[in-house]
C-alpha positions, 0 to 999 in steps of 0.5 A, a space after each residue: 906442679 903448678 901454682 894453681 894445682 898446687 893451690 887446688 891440691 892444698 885446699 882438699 889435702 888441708 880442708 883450707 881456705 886460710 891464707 897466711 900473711 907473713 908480715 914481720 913487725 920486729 916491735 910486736 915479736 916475743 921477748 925472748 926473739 929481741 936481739 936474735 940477729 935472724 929474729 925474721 926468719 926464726 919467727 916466720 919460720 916457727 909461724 909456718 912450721 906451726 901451721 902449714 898443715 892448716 893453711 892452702 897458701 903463704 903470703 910473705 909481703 916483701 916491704 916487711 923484709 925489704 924495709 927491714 934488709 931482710 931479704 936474705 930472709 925472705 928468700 931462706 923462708 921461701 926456700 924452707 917452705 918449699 923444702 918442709 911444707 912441699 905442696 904449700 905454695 908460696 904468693 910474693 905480695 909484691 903488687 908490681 906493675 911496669 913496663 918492658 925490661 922493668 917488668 921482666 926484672 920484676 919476673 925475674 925478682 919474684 919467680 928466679 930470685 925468690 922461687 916464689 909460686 905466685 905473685 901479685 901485680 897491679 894490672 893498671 899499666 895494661 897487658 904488657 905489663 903482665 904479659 912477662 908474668 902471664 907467660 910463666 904459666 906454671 906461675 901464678 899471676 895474682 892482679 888487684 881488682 878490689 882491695 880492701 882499703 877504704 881509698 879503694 873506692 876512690 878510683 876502683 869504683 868509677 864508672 867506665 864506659 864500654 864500647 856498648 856506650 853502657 858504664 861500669 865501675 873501673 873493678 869489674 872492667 878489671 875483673 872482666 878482663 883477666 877473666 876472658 882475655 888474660 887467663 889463657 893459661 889458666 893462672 890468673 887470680 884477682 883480689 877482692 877485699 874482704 871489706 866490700 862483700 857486696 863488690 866481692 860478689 859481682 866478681 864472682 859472678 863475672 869470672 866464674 872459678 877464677 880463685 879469689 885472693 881475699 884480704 881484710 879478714 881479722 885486724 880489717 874487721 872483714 866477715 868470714 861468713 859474707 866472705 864465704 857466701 859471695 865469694 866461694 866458687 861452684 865447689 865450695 873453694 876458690 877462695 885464699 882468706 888470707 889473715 896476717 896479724 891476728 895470726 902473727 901475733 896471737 901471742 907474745 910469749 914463747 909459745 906464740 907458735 901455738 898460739 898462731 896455730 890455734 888461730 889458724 885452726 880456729 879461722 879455718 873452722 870458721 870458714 868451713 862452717 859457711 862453705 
């Protein structure tokens, strides 16, 4: 099954349009996982078996492991998730981006190494860039458009002229594209921050059904509601809210698990209230 089927599958099976980032910050685990040799993949692993029934995808970020030499870990909580949680796919938030053999390494890395379902990749080298990723087109290939960061304006705002001679802000020339040129295989996905409601909906409307990736919800102060209102497609879904530390560390004690999941539950009810 493909990534998105398997994403379309996750959304009606689970009523979800939660994403949960798995971000590993050793210092903030409970007590009792201090010390613990493989206290990543024990503390991961509990946070998915605890939630995958609430959740439409995963979204492990590979700095958290790499920084950490945890990669082994990264690579056996993909593997659990796909083995446990069949049908949860899996999104390596990578934001990956070059050129030639580079990029067919980082194919390799993200869908042969890490079995991942998706990926997410910086598209400002150009097409060539992506093509190694967009080919796989069982895959998901996942591109920034407007991130959630408060530089993003920085760049992500300019305006740019089209061959019309008229101008538009560098995001929705990045949106157009994948949209109409980029998405011949039906896998492409953008991402479009939860803090810039106003820009998330003029992604919407000049890509149509293309799933929205949407981080900033939770410890970014995004707003569900705004979120769901401007960015949901024509049938209510579309959209992978994604929440990592106000799920992660929802509690510290040994129960932090179920404190994970009632986060879970309680943001997934929230996001359906609006749909």
């Amino acid at each position: 099954m493909s990534f998105m089927q398997s994403l379309q599958a996750a959304w009606q099976r689970n009523n979800s349009l939660v994403c949960v980032g798995l971000d590993p910050e050793p210092s903030k685990f409970p007590e009792h996982l201090r010390g613990n040799p493989d206290a990543v993949f024990e503390f991961c692993r509990a946070i998915v078996d605890a939630t995958a029934d609430l959740v439409c995808t995963y979204k492990p970020q590979i700095a958290h492991f790499a920084a950490l030499r945890a990669e082994d870990a990264l690579e056996r909580l993909i593997a659990h998730i796909h083995d446990k949680h069949p049908g949860v796919p899996v999104i390596l938030d990578a934001k990956r981006g070059d050129i030639g053999s580079t990029a067919q390494h980082y194919v390799s890395e993200a869908f042969d190494r890490y079995q991942a379902d998706a990926v997410t990749l910086n598209p400002y080298l150009g097409r060539d860039s992506v093509q190694p990723f967009l080919d796989r087109a069982d895959k998901g290939v996942i591109l920034l458009c407007h991130t959630s960061n408060p530089g993003a304006a920085d760049l992500q705002d300019l305006l740019v002229s089209d061959k019309n001679g008229g101008g538009k802000p560098l995001y929705q020339h990045v949106a157009q594209i994948v949209a109409r040129d980029w998405n011949a295989n039906g896998n492409c996905a953008l991402v479009t921050g939860a803090t810039w409601p106003e820009q998330l909906a003029e992604v919407r409307a000049l890509v149509g059904d293309v799933p929205l990736l949407v981080p900033g919800i939770g410890a970014q102060g995004g707003d569900v509601e705004a979120v769901v209102r401007h960015g949901r497609s024509s049938n209510g879904s579309g959209l992978l809210i994604s929440s990592s530390r106000a799920i992660l560390y929802a509690g510290n004690g040994e129960d932090f698990a179920q404190a994970a999941r009632a986060a879970t539950l309680e943001l997934r009810e929230t996001i359906n209230r609006h749909r």
